[in-house]
matplotlib code that plots the C-alpha trace (Angstrom):
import matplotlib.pyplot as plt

x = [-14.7, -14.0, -15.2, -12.9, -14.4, -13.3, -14.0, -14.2, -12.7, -14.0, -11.3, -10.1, -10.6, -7.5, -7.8, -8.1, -4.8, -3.3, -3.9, -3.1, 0.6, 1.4, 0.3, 0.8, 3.4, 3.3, 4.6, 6.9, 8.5, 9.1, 10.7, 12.9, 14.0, 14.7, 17.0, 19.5, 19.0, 16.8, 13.5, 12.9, 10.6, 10.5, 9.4, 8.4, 9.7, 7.1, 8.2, 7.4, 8.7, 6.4, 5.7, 8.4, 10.6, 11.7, 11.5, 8.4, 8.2, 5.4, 4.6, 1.8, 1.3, 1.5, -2.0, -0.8, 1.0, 0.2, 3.8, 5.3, 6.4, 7.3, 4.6, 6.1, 5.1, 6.4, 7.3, 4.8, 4.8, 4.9, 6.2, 10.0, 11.0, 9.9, 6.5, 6.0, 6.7, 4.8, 2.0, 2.3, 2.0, -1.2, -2.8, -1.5, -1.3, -3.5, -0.8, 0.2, 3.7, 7.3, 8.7, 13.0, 13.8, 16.9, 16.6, 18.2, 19.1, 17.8, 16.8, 16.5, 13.5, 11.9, 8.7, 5.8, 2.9, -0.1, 1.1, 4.2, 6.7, 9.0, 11.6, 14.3, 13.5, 15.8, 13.6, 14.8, 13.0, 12.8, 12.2, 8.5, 8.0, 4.3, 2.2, -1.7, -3.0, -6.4, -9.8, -10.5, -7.9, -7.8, -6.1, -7.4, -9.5, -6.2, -4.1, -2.9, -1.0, 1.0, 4.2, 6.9, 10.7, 12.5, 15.0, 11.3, 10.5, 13.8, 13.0, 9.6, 10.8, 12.1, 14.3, 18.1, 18.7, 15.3, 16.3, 20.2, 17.9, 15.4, 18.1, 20.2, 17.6, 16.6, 20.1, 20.3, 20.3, 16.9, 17.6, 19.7, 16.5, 14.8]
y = [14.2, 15.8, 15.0, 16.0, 16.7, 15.2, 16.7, 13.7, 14.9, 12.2, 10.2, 10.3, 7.2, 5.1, 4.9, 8.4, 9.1, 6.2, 7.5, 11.3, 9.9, 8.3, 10.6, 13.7, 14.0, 16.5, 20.0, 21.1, 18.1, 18.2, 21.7, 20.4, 17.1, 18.8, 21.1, 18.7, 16.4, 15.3, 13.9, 9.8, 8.6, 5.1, 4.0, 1.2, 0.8, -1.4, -3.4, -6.3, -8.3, -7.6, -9.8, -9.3, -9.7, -6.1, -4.6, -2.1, 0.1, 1.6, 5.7, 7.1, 10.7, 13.0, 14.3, 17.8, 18.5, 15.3, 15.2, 11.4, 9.3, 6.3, 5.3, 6.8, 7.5, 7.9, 5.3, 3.3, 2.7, -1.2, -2.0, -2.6, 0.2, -2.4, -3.3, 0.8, 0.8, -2.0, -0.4, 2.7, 1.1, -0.9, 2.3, 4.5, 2.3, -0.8, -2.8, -6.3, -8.7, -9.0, -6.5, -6.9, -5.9, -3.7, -0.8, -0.6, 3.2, 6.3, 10.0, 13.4, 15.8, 18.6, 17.6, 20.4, 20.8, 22.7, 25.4, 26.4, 25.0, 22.7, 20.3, 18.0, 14.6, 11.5, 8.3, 4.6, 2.8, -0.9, -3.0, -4.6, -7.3, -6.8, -9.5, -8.5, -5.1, -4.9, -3.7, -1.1, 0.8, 3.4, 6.4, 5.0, 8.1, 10.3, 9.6, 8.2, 4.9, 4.1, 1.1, 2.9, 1.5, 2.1, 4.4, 6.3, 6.6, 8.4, 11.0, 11.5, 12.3, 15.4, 14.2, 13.8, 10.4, 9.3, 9.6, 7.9, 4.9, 4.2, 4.5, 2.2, -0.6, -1.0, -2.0, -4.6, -8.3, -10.0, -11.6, -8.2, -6.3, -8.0]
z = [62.8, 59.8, 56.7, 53.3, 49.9, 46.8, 43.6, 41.2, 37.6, 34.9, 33.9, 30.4, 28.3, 27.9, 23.9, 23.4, 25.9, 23.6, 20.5, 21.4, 23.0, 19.9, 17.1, 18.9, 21.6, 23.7, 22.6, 25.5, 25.8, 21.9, 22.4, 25.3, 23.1, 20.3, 21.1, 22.5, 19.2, 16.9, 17.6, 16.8, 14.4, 12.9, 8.9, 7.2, 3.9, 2.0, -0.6, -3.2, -6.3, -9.5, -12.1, -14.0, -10.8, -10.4, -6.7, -6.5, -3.3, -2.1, -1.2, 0.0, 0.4, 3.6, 4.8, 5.5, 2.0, -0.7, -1.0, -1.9, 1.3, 3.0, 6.3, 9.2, 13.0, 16.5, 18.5, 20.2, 24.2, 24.4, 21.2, 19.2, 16.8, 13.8, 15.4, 15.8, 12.3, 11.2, 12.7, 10.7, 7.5, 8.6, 9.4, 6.6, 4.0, 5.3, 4.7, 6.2, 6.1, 7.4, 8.9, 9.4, 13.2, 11.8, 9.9, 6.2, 7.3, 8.5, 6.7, 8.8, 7.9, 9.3, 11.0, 11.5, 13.2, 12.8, 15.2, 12.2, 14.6, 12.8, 15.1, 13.2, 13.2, 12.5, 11.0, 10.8, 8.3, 8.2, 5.4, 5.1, 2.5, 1.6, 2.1, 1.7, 1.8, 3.9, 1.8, 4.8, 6.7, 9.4, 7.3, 3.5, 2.6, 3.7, 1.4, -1.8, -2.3, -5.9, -6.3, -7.9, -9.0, -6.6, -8.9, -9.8, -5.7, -5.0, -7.4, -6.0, -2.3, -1.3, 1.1, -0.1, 2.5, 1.5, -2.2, -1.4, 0.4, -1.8, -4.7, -2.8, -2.2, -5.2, -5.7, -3.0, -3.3, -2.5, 1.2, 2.3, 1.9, 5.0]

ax = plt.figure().add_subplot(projection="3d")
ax.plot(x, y, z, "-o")
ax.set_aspect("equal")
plt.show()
């Protein structure tokens, strides 16, 4: 009788496979992906009525470059577009509320990653009508978070369909913003 060897390889833990296939997807398959058409990404647009009952919407900066943003990821295995979304703003922003399950448009941008490489991406963003913001969050010594007219937000974004749709929403009646 023979007996076989196995070499045991420790396995890796299931959080940190999580985490990297939702911030980070993998490289190749990026390459392949994008050059057939644009990567996906989803946003949340956070939003809220001030005291004088004007629309305010929330940006936050990017970690890599400070500029003005919206929270925006990947999506996430096991969870809706919206929910991936949600998520973002929660960890990016510490943000909490209701999300709306369709998006109130899209914007294309050129994502890159620390290698140079940059791969077009197209984001839906979905309307989140902020609730509560939490006192600890997991990116809050990242970034930077202000509440900006929305008119004042387009002008801070360097992305032309980000511009049009923050422009736009601030525009919108209350119950067609989600």
């Amino acid at each position: 009788m023979h007996k076989h060897h196995q070499t045991s390889r420790p396995l890796p833990s299931p959080r940190s496979a999580l985490k990297t296939a939702s911030k980070r997807p993998n490289l190749k398959k990026l390459l392949r992906k994008a050059q057939v058409k644009p990567l996906k990404q989803v946003a949340a647009l956070p939003f809220r009525v001030g005291s004088d009952g004007r629309i305010e919407v929330l940006l936050i900066t990017s970690r890599d470059t400070g500029r003005w943003i919206i929270p925006k990821g990947w999506p996430m295995t096991g969870r809706k577009a919206h929910q991936a979304a949600e998520r973002e703003a929660f960890e990016e922003a510490g943000l909490e509320g209701q999300i709306a399950a369709s998006p109130v448009g899209r914007y294309h941008y050129q994502k890159r990653f620390d290698h140079g490489r940059a791969f077009p991406c197209m984001v839906r963003v979905y309307p989140l009508r902020v609730e509560a913001q939490h006192a600890r969050w997991p990116e809050q010594d990242q970034r930077t978070l202000q509440w900006f007219p929305p008119e004042e937000a387009a002008r801070l974004v360097h992305e032309d369909e980000l511009q049009e749709l923050l422009a736009g929403f601030g525009a919108l009646p209350v119950d067609e913003r989600g």
